[in-house]
VMD Tcl script that builds the backbone (N, CA, C; Angstrom):
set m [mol new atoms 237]
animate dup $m
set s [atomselect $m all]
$s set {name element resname resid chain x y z} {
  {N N UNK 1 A 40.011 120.811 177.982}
  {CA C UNK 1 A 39.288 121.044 179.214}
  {C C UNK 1 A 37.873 121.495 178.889}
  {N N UNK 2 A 36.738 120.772 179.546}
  {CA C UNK 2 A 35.731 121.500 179.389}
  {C C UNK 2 A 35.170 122.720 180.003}
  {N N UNK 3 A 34.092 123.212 179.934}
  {CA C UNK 3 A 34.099 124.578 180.666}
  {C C UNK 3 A 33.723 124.324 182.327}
  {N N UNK 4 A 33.395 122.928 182.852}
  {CA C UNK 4 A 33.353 122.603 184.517}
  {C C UNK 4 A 34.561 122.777 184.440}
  {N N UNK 5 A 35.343 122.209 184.350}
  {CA C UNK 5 A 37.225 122.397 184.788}
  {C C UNK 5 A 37.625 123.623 184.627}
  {N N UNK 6 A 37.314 124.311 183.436}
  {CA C UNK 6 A 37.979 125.850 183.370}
  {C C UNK 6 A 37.320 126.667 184.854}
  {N N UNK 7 A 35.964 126.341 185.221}
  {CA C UNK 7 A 35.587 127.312 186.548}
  {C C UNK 7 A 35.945 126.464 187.828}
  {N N UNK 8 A 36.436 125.351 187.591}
  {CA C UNK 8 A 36.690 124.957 189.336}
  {C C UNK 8 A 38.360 125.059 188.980}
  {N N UNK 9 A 38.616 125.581 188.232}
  {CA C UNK 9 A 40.434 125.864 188.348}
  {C C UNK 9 A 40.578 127.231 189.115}
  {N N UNK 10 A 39.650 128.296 188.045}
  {CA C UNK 10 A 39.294 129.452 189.073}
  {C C UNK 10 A 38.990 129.527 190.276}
  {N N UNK 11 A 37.674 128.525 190.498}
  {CA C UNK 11 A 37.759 129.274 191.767}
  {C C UNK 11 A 38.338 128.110 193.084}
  {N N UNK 12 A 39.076 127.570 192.722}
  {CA C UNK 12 A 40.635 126.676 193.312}
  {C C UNK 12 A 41.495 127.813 193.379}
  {N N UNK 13 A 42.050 128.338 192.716}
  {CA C UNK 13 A 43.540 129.630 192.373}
  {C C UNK 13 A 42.304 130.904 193.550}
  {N N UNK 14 A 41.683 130.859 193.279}
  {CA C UNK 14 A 41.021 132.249 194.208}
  {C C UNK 14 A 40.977 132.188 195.405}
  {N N UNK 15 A 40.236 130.493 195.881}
  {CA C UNK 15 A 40.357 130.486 196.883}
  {C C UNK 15 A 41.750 130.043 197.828}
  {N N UNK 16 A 42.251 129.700 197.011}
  {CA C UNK 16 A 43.950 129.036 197.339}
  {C C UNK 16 A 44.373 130.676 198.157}
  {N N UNK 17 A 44.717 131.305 196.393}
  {CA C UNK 17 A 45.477 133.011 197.203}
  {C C UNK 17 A 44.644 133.248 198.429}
  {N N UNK 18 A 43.291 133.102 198.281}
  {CA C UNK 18 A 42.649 133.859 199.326}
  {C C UNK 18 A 43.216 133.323 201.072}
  {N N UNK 19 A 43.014 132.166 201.086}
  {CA C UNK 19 A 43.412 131.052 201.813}
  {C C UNK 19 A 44.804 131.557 202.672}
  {N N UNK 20 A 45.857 131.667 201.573}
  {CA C UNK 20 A 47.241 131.572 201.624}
  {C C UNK 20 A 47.741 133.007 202.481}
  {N N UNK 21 A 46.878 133.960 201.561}
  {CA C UNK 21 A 47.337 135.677 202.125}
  {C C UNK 21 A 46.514 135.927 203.220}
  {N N UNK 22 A 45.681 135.208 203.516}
  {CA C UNK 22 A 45.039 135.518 205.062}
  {C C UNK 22 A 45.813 134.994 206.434}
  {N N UNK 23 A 46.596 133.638 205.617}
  {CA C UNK 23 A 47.389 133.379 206.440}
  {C C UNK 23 A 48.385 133.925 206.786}
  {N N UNK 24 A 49.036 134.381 206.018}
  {CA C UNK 24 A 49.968 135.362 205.999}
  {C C UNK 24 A 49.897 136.272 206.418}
  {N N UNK 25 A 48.779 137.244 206.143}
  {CA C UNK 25 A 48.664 138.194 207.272}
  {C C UNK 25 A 48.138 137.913 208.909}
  {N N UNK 26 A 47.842 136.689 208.969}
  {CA C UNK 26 A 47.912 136.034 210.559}
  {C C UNK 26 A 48.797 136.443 210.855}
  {N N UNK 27 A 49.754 135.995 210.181}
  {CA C UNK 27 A 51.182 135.385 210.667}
  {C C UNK 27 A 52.366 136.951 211.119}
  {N N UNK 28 A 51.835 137.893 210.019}
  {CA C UNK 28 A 52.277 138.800 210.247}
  {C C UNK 28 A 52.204 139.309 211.677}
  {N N UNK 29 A 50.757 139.594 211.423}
  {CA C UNK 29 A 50.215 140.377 213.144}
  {C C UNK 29 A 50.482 139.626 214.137}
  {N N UNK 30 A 49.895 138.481 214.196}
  {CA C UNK 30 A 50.196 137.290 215.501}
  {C C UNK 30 A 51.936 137.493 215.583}
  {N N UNK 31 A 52.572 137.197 214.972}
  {CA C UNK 31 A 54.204 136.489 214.899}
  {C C UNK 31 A 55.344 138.067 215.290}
  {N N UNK 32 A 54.767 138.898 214.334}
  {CA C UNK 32 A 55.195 139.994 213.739}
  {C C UNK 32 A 56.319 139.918 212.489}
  {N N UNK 33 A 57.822 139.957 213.012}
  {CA C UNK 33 A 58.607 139.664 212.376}
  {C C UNK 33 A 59.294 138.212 212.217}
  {N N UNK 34 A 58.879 137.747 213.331}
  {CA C UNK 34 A 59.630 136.466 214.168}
  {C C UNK 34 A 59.202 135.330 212.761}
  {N N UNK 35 A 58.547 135.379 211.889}
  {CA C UNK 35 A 58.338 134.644 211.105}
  {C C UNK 35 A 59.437 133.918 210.512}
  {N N UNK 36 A 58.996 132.398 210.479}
  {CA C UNK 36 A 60.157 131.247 209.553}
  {C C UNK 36 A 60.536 131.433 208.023}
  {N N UNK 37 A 61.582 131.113 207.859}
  {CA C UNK 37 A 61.942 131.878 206.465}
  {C C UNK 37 A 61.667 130.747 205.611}
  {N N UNK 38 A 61.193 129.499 206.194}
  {CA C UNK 38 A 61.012 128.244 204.961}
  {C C UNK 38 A 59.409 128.476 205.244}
  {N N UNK 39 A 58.963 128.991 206.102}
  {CA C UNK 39 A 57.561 129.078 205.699}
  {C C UNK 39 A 56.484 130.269 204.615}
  {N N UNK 40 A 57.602 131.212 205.093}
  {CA C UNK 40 A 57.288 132.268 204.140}
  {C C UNK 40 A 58.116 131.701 202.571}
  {N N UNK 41 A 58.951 130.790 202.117}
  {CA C UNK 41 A 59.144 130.291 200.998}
  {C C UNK 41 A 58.278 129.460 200.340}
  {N N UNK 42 A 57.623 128.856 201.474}
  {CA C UNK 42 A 56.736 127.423 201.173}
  {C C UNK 42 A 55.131 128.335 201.065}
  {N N UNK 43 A 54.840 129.499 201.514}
  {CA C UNK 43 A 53.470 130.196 201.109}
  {C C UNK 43 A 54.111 131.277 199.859}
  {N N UNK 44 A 54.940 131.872 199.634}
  {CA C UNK 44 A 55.632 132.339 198.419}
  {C C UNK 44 A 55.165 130.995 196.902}
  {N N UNK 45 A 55.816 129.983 197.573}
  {CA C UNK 45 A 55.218 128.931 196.312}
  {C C UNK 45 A 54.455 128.887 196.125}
  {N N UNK 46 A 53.383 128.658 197.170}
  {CA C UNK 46 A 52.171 128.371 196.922}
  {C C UNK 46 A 51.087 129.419 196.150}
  {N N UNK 47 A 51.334 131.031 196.735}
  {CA C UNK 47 A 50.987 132.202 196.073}
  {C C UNK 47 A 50.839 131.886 194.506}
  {N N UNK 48 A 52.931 131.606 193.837}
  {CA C UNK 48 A 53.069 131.443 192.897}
  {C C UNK 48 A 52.344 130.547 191.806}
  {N N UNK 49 A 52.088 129.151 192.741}
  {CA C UNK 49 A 51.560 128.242 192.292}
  {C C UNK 49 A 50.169 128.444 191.693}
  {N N UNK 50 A 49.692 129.192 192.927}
  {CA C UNK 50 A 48.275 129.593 192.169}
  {C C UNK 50 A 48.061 130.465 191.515}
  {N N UNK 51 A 48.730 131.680 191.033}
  {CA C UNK 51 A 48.862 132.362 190.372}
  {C C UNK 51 A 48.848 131.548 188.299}
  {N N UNK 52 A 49.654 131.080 188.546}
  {CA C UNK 52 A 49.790 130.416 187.574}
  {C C UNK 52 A 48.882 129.263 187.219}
  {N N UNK 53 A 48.102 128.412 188.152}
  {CA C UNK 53 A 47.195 127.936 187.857}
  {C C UNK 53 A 46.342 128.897 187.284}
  {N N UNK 54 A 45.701 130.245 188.056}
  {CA C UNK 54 A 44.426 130.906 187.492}
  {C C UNK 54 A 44.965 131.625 186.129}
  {N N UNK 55 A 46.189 131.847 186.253}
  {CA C UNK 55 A 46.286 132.391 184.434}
  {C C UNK 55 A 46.270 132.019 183.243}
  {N N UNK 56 A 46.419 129.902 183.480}
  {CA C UNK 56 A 46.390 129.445 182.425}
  {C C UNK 56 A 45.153 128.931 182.419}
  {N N UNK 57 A 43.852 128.947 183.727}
  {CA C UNK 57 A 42.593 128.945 183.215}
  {C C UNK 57 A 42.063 130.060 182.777}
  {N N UNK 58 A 42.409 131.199 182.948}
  {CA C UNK 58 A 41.857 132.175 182.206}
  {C C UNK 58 A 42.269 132.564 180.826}
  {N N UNK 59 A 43.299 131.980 180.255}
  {CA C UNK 59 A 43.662 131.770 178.799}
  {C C UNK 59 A 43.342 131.032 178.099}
  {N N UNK 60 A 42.517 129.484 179.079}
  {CA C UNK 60 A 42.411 128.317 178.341}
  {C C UNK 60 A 40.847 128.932 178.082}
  {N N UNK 61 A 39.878 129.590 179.201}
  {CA C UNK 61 A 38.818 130.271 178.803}
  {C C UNK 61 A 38.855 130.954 177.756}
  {N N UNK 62 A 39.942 132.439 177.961}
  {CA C UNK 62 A 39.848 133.335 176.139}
  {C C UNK 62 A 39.803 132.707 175.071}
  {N N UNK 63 A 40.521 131.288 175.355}
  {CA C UNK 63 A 40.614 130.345 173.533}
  {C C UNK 63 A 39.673 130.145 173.504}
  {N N UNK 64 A 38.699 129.338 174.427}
  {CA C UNK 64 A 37.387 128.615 174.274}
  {C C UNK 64 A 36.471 129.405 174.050}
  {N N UNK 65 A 36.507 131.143 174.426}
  {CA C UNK 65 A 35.284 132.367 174.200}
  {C C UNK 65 A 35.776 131.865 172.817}
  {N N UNK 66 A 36.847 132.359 172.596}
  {CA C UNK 66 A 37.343 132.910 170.955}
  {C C UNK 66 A 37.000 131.507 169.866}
  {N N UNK 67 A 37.046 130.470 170.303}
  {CA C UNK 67 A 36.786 129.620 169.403}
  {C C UNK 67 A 34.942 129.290 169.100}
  {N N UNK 68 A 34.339 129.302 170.436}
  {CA C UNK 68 A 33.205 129.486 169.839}
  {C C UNK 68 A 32.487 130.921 169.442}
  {N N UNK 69 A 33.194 131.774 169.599}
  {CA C UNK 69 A 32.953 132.918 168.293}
  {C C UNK 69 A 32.974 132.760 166.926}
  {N N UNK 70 A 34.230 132.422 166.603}
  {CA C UNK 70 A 34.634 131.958 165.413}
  {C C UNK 70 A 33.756 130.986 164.921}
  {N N UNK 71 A 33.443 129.943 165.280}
  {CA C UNK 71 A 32.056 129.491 165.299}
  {C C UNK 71 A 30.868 129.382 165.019}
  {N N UNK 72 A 30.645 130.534 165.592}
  {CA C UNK 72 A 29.639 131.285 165.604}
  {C C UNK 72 A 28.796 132.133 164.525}
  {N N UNK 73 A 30.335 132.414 163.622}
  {CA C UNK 73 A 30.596 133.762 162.901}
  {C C UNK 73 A 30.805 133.046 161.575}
  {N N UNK 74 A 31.204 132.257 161.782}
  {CA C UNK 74 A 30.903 130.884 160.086}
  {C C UNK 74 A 29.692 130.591 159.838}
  {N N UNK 75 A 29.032 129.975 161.223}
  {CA C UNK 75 A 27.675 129.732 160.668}
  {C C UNK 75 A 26.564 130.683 160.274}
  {N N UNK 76 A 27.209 132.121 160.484}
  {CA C UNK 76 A 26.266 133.602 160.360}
  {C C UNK 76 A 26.826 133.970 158.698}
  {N N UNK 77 A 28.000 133.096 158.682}
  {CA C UNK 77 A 28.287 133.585 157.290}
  {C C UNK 77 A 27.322 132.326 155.945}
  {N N UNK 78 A 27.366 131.100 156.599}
  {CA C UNK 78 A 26.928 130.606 155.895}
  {C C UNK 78 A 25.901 130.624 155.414}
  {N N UNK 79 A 24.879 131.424 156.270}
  {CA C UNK 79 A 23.412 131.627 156.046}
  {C C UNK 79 A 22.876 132.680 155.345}
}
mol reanalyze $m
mol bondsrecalc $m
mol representation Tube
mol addrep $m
């Protein structure tokens, strides 16, 4: 992945949760309890879903800091 994809994964997963838990708290206040139990499963996934999208761009980022460190730190040695 290059580093455009590593930041539109982020801020996809940010704005997703953001998206998702606003709805949810609509749903809360508007509905109260009366809420559908396949809908609160089907925004549960989706939570999940993005959760896990933004953690494996933010790991695929730490490799990519860490590799061009390393990098970095060869060519400071070589000189």
């Amino acid at each position: 992945m290059n580093d455009n994809d590593i930041k539109r994964n982020i801020v996809v997963s940010v704005v997703g949760l953001v998206i998702i838990l606003s709805l949810l708290l609509f749903l809360i206040f508007s509905v109260g309890s009366e809420i559908d139990f396949y809908l609160l499963l089907i925004m549960e996934l989706g939570i999940i879903l993005f959760i896990i999208l933004l953690i494996g761009s933010l790991k695929e980022r730490k490799k990519k800091k860490k590799l061009l460190q390393e990098l970095d730190d060869e060519l400071k040695e070589d000189k």
